[in-house]
FIDO-967082 format. One record per residue (C-alpha): x, y, z; residue number from 1. Coordinates in nm, 3 decimals. Layout:
<pts>
((X; Y; Z); NUM)
...
</pts>
This chain:
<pts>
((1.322; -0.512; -2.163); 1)
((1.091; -0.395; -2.483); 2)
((0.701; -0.381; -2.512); 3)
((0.729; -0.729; -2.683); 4)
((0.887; -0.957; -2.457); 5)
((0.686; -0.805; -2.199); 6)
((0.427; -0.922; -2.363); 7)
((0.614; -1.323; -2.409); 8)
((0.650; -1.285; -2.019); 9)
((0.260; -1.215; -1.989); 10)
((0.143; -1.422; -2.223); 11)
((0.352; -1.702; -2.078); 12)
((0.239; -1.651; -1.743); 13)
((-0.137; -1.722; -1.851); 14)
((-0.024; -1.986; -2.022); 15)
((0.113; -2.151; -1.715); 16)
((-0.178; -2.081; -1.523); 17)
((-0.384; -2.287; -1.732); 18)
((-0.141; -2.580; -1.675); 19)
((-0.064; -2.566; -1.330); 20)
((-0.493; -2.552; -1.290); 21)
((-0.572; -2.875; -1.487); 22)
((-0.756; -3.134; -1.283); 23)
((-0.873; -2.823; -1.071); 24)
((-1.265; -2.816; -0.986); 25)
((-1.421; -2.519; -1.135); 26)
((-1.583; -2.393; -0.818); 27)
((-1.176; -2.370; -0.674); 28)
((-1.169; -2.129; -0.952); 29)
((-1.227; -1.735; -0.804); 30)
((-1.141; -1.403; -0.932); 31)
((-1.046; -1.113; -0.695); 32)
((-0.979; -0.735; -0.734); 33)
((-0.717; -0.551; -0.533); 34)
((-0.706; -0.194; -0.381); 35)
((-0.435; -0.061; -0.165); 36)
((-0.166; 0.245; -0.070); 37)
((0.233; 0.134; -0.195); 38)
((0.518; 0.343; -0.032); 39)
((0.794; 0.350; -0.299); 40)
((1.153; 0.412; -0.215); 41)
((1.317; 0.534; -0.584); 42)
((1.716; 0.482; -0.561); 43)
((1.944; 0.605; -0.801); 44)
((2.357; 0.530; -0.751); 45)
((2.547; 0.885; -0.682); 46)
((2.167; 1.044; -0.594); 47)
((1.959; 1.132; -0.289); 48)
((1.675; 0.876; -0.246); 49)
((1.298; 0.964; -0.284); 50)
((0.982; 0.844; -0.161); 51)
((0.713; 0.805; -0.331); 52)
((0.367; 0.730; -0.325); 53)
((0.087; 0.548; -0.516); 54)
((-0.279; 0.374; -0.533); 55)
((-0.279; 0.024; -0.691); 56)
((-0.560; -0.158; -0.816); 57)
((-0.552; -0.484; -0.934); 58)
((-0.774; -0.799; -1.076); 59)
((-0.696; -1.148; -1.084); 60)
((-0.783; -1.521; -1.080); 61)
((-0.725; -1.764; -0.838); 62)
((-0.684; -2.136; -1.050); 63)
((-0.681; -2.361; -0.759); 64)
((-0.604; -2.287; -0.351); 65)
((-0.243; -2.171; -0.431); 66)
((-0.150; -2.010; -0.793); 67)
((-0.335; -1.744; -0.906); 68)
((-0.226; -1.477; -1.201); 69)
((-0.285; -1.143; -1.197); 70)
((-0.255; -0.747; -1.335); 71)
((-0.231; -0.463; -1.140); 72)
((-0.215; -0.059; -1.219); 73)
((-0.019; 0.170; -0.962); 74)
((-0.095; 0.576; -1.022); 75)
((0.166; 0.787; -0.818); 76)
((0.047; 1.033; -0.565); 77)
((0.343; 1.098; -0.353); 78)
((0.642; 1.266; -0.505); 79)
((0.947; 1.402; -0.414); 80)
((1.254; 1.600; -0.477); 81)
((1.579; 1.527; -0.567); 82)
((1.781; 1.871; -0.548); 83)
((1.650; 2.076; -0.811); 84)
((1.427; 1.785; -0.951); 85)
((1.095; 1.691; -0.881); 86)
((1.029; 1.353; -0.964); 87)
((0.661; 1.153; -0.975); 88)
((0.572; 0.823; -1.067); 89)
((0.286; 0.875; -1.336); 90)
((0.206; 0.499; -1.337); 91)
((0.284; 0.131; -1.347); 92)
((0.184; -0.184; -1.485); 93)
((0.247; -0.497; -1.338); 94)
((0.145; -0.890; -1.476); 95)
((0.240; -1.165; -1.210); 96)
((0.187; -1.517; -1.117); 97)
((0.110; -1.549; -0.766); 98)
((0.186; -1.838; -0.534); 99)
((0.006; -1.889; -0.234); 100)
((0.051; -2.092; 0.093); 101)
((-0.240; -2.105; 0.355); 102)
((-0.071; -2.143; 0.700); 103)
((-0.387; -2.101; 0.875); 104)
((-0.743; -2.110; 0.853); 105)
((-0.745; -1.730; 0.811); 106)
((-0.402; -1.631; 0.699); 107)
((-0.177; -1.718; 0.408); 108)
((0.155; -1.597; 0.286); 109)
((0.259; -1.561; -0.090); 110)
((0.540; -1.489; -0.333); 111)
((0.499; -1.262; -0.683); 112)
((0.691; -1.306; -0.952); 113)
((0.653; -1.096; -1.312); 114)
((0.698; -0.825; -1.554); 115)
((0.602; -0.425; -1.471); 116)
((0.624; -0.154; -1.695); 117)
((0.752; 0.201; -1.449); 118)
((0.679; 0.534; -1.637); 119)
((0.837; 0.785; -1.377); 120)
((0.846; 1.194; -1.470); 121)
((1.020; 1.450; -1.340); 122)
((1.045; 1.829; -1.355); 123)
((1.215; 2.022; -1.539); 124)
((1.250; 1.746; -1.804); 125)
((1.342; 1.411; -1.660); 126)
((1.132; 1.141; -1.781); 127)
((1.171; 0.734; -1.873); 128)
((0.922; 0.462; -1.878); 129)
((1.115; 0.078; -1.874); 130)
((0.996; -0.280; -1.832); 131)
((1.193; -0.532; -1.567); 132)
((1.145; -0.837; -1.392); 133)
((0.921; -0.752; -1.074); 134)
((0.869; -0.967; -0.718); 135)
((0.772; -0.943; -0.395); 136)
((0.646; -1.144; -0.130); 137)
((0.329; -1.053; 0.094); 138)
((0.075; -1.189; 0.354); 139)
((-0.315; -1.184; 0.365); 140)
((-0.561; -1.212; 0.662); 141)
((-0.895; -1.323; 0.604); 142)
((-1.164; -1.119; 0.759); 143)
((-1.464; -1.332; 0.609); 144)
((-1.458; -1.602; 0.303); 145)
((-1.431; -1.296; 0.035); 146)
((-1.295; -1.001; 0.221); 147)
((-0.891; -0.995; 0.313); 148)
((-0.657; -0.730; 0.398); 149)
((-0.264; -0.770; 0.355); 150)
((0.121; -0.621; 0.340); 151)
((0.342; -0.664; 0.124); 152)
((0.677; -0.539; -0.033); 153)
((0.718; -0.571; -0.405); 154)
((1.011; -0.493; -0.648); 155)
((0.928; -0.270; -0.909); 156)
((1.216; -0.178; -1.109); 157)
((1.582; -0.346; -1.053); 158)
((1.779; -0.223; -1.346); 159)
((2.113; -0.115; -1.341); 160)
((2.165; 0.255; -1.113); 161)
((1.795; 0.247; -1.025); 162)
((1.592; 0.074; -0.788); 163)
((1.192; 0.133; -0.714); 164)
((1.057; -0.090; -0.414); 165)
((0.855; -0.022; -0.100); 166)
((0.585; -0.201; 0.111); 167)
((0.165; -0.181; 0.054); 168)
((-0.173; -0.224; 0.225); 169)
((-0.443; -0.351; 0.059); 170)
((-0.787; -0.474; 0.011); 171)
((-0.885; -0.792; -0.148); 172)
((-1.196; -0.890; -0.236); 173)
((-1.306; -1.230; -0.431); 174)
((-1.591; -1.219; -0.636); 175)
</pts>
């Protein structure tokens, strides 16, 4: 998947935000950033596995009690070796729409679905950057009305020989 319909995917995503939020009173209307620690699994067919690691941050808006869209940033931290290659994910980008079920006063489960851009390196001279579909599915607890912490797992990158997934903690806070 190019830069370009990346950018469709986005773009549409918005888009269907600002449907799916007509009719919705303003003050339902929050925005939230998003701070957590993903462990990545990176699996390539006829290769050892690796494990990486990274810090995601993330912003996003909330147009009524259960869709919200937002864009997120993972830096790697954590890499690993596959026999004589070290490889590192230098960063991703991620645009999803985000829909959310409350099951209780103070917890709520939700489903991802969107585009993310993986830019992975590797030493001596592996390196690739693509765009795929990404999902995942997670669940929050609320600790007070703008403070929640959550788990979830997320697809990165489901393309062919090559697979990058793993589970977070996070932070969210709604401002």
């Amino acid at each position: 998947m190019n830069f370009k319909k990346l950018a469709v995917v986005a773009s549409l995503s918005l888009m269907s935000g600002s449907v799916l939020a007509g009719g919705v009173d303003s003050n339902e209307r929050s925005k939230y950033f998003r701070a957590g620690y993903s462990f990545l699994s990176y699996e390539q067919t006829g290769l050892s596995d690796a494990d990486l690691g990274a810090l995601d941050v993330g912003v996003g808006m909330y147009f009524n009690r259960n869709f919200a869209v937002e864009a997120r940033l993972g830096l790697g931290v954590q890499d690993d070796n596959i026999g004589a290659v070290n490889l590192d994910l230098n960063a991703y980008l991620g645009v999803y729409a985000r829909g959310e079920i409350p099951l209780a006063n103070k917890f709520s489960v939700y489903g991802l679905l969107g585009v993310a851009r993986v830019d992975l390196g590797g030493t001596p001279s592996a390196s690739s950057a693509d765009n795929d579909i990404s999902y995942g599915v997670g669940a929050m607890f609320a600790i007070n009305n703008k403070s929640s912490i959550g788990a979830e797992y997320l697809m990165l990158h489901d393309d062919g020989p090559v697979k990058l997934d793993g589970f977070s903690i996070n932070y969210q806070m709604k401002f």
